[in-house]
N, C-alpha and C positions, 0 to 999 in steps of 0.2 A: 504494500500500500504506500502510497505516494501523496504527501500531503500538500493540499494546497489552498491556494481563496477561491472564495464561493465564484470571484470572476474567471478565474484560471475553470473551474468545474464545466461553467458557463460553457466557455469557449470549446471546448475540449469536446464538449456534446454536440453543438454546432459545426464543428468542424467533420464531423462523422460524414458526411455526404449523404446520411440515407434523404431522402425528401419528406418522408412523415414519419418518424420513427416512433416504436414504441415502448413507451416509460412504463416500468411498471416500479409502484412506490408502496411505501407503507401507508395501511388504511386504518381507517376508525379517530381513533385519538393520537395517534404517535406520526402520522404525515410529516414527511421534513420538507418544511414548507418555506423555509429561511434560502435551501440550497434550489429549490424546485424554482421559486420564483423568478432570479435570473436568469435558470437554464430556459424556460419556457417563452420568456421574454426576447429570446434569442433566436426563437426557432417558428418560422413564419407557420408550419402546421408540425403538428404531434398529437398522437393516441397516448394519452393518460387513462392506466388502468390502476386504478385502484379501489377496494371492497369498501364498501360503507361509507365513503368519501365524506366527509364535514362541509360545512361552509366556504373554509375558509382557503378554499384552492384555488391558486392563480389562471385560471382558465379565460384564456382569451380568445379570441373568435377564429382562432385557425385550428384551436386544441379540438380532438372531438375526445369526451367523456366516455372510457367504457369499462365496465364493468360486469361482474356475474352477481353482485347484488348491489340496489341501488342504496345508496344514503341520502340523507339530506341535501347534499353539496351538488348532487345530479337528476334528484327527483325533477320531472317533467323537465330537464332542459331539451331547448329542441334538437339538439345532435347525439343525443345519447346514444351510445352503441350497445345495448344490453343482448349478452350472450347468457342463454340460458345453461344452467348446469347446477350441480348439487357439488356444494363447498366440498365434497370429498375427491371429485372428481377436477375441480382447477387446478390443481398444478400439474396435472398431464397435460393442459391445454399449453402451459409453456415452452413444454418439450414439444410441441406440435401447432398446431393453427394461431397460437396467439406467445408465438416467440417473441421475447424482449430486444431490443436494440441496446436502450438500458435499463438499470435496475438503479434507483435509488431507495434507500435505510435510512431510518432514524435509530441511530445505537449508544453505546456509551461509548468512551473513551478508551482505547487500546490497555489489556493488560495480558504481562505474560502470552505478548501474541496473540491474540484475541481481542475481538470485541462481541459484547451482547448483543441483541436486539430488542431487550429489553421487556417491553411491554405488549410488542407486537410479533409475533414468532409464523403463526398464521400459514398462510403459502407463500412466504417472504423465501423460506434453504430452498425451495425449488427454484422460483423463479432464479434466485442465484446461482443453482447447479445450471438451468440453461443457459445463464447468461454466459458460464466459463465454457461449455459444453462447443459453443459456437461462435467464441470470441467478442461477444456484448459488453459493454462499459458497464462497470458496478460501482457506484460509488456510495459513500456513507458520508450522512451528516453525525457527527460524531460530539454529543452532550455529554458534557461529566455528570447533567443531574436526569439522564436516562437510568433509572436502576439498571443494577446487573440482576440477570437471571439465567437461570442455569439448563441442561437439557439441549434442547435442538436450539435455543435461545443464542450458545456461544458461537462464532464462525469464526477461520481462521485469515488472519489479518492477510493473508496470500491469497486470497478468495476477493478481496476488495482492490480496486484498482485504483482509486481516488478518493482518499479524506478530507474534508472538511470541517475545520474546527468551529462551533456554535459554543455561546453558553447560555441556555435560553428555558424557561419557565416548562412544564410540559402542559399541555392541556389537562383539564379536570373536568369531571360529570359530579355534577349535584344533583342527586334522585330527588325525585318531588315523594315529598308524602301520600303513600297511597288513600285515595280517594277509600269511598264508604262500600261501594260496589266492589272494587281489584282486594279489599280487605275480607269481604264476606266471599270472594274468589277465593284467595288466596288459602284462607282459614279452613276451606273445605277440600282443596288440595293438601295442605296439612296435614289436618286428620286423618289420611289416606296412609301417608310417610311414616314407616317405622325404623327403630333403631337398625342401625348396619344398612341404612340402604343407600344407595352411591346416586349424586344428585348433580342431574345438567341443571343449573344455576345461572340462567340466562341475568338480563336486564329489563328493567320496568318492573310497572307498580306491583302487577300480582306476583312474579317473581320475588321480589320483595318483602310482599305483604307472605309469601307462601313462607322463607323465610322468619319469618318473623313468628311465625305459628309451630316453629321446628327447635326451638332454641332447648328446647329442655331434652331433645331426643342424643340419644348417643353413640357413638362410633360410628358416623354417618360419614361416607364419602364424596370426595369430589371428582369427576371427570366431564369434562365438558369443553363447550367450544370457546367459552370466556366465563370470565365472570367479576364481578364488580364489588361494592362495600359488603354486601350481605355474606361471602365468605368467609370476613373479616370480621363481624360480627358472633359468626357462628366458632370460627376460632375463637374469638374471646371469653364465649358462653360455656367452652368447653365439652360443644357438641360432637366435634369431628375427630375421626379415628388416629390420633399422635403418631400412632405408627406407618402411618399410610401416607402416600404423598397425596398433594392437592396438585392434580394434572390438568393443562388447561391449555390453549392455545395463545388465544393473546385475556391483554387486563385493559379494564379501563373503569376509572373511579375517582377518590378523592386523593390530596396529596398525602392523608392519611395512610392510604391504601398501597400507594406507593412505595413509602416509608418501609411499610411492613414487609413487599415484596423483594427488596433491596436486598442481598444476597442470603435469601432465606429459604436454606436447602430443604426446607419443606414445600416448597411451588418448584415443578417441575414442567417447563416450558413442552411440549410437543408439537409436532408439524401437523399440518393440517390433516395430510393422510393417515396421519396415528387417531389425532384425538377422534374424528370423522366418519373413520372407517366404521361400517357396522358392526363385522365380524370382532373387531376391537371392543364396541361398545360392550354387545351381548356379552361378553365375558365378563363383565361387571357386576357384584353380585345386587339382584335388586335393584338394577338400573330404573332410575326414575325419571323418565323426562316430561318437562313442562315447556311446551310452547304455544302458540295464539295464533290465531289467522282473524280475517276479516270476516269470513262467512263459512258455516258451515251446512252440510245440507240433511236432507233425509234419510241420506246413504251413506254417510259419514263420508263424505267428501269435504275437504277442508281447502279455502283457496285462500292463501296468506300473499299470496304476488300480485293480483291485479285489481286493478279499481274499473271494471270495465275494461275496456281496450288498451290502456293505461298502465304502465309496470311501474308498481309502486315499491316491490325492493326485488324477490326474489326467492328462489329454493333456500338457499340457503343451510342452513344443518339439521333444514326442521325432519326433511326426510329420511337423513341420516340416523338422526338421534330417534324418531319415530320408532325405523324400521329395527334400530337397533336394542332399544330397549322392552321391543317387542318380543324377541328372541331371548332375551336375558333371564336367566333364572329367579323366576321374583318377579321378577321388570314389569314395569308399567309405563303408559304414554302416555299424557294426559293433556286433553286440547283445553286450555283454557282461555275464556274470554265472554266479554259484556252479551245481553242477549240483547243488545239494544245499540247501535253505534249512536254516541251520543251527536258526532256533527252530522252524518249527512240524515240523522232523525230514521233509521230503516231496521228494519231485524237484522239481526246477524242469523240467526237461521231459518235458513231457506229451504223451499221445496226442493232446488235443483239449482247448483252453481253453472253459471254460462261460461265463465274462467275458465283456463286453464287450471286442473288439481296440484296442488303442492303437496297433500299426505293424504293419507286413508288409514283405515284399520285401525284408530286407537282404543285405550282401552275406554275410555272414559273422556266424554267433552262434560267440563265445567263450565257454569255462567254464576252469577249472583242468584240463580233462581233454584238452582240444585246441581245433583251428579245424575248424568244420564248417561248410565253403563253399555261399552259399546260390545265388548270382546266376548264372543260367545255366545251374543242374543241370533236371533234371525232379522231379517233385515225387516218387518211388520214392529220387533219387537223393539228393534231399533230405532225407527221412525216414534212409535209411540214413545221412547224412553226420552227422545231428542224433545218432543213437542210437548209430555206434561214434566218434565223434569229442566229443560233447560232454557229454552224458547220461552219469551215473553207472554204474558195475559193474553195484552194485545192483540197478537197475529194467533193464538192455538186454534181457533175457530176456523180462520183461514187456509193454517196448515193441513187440517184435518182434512177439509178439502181436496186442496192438492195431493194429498199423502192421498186420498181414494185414487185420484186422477192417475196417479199413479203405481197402481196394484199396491199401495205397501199398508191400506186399513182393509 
């Protein structure tokens, strides 16, 4: 690795000859957006891919935005390039249809030959094996207040071809207090969660709030695709099993949280295709997973990616984790979420989603209104458990309808 100014970085990328080349960076909260925004500024068009994108991304009108799942920072832009795929299957897209030109990292500071990646572990060693694979620029923004973290997290400083010295704040997530609804969620996901069971611990309220209903449980695990303050909490409660690691792929939370992950051999960073993979997951004992979609239907079909015609994020790990802890000895899958969307005023469950599916098969969708048990019933028994158990007042009268309309009363 070869250290230089964000301007020398700049040039060095520009200079590459490709005519659009594509960037692929660290996403969610850890973006290095100090080194990105020169090199971008340089380069009349570029493919920025990055997962979950933020705000706060230098995206000028030559850039096109692409991704396999969207964030805020590329929701409805009009050049979005969304490539559909299931977060366990991206990083074989690097080695094939969506190779890098470059790879830029947000990492710590070189030690002992190494640097971290900190916070963000993700499909970052892949994207890096292609880039050396076929001669692509890798460069690192390189922060002394990146935690170090350990696992798939370290890379070797011979791996990186351009540093860049930063010393800059990292971003932070402040949860919002779960609401009275994601609480009476959350509570009823809970009570499901017994001692020793291994827990995907996404982000948001019911997450949270599910959380929050767990704290006295014990020797509970972690594996999952992230996870945020609530880990941190349950660490402190003394819920989680001391002897086990907390495995995860990337973090993102308070500086709290940070603090805590800072070379602390109990988070063990993993790559995407570990923590993602099903086969991976099912082996967990009592895999628990909790995720949301926007709509679910009669037939337990769950659409969490589109708003209409509209890709509003993505697959994502929801089908990974689904499928995976459907398999798992123990294991449960548990769809949770409002039976009511509060902005656009509509049910969330539906007779028939017109979307594309993101999951099926759970064992169990949650709303504030109950559990309506999925795994096992017949699909008549199913409909009825969706419509008096999770489904709003409101629409059951309606539902019932369509459920005839539909062979399932």
């Amino acid at each position: 690795m070869r250290t230089v100014d964000v301007a020398q970085a700049a040039r060095t990328v520009s200079e590459l000859g490709v005519s659009e080349p594509r960037i692929v960076i660290s996403g969610n909260f850890a973006s290095p957006v100090e080194v990105l925004t020169p090199m971008l500024a340089q380069l009349p068009h570029a493919r920025l891919h990055a997962l979950n994108a933020q705000r706060n991304l230098p995206v000028h009108d030559g850039v096109v935005p692409e991704t396999t799942f969207v964030g805020p920072g590329y929701r409805r832009h009009p050049r979005l390039s969304y490539v559909p795929s299931r977060l366990s299957m991206v990083p074989r897209l690097f080695h094939g249809p969506l190779a890098p030109d470059v790879v830029v990292v947000h990492t710590t500071t070189p030690r002992n030959g190494k640097v971290s990646l900190g916070l963000e572990v993700n499909v970052l060693p892949a994207a890096i094996e292609a880039a050396r694979s076929h001669g692509a620029l890798v460069v690192a923004q390189l922060n002394p207040r990146m935690p170090w973290t350990f696992g798939d997290a370290e890379i070797s400083v011979d791996d990186i071809d351009l540093g860049v010295e930063v010393d800059i704040p990292l971003a932070t997530h402040d949860p919002r207090i779960p609401g009275e609804d994601a609480r009476l969620i959350g509570s009823r996901v809970a009570a499901e969660i017994r001692d020793g069971a291994t827990l995907q611990a996404g982000i948001g309220e019911v997450p949270d709030a599910t959380i929050a209903g767990v704290l006295e449980r014990r020797n509970l695990r972690i594996w999952t695709e992230m996870f945020s303050d609530g880990v941190l909490t349950l660490e402190k409660e003394g819920a989680l099993d001391r002897g086990v690691p907390i495995r995860t792929s990337f973090i993102f939370g308070s500086q709290e949280l940070y603090d805590w992950a800072h070379d602390n051999p109990r988070i063990h960073m993993l790559r995407t295709e570990v923590t993602n993979a099903p086969a991976q997951i099912a082996q967990q004992p009592m895999m628990t997973s909790i995720n949301t979609a926007l709509q679910v239907d009669l037939f337990d079909q769950a659409n969490a990616s589109r708003i209409g015609t509209r890709i509003y994020s993505g697959f994502g790990g929801q089908t990974d984790f689904t499928v995976g802890a459907s398999h798992s000895q123990g294991g449960r899958a548990f769809m949770a979420l409002r039976s009511w969307h509060p902005r656009a005023d509509v049910s969330t469950i539906v007779p028939l989603v017109d979307e594309p599916v993101t999951s099926f098969q759970h064992t169990a969708v949650v709303t504030e209104q109950g559990i309506a048990w999925m795994w096992g019933r017949d699909e008549r028994e199913q409909a009825r458990n969706l419509i008096d158990h999770a489904a709003h007042p409101d629409v059951r009268d309606d539902l019932w309808e369509e459920a005839a309309a539909l062979g399932l009363a």
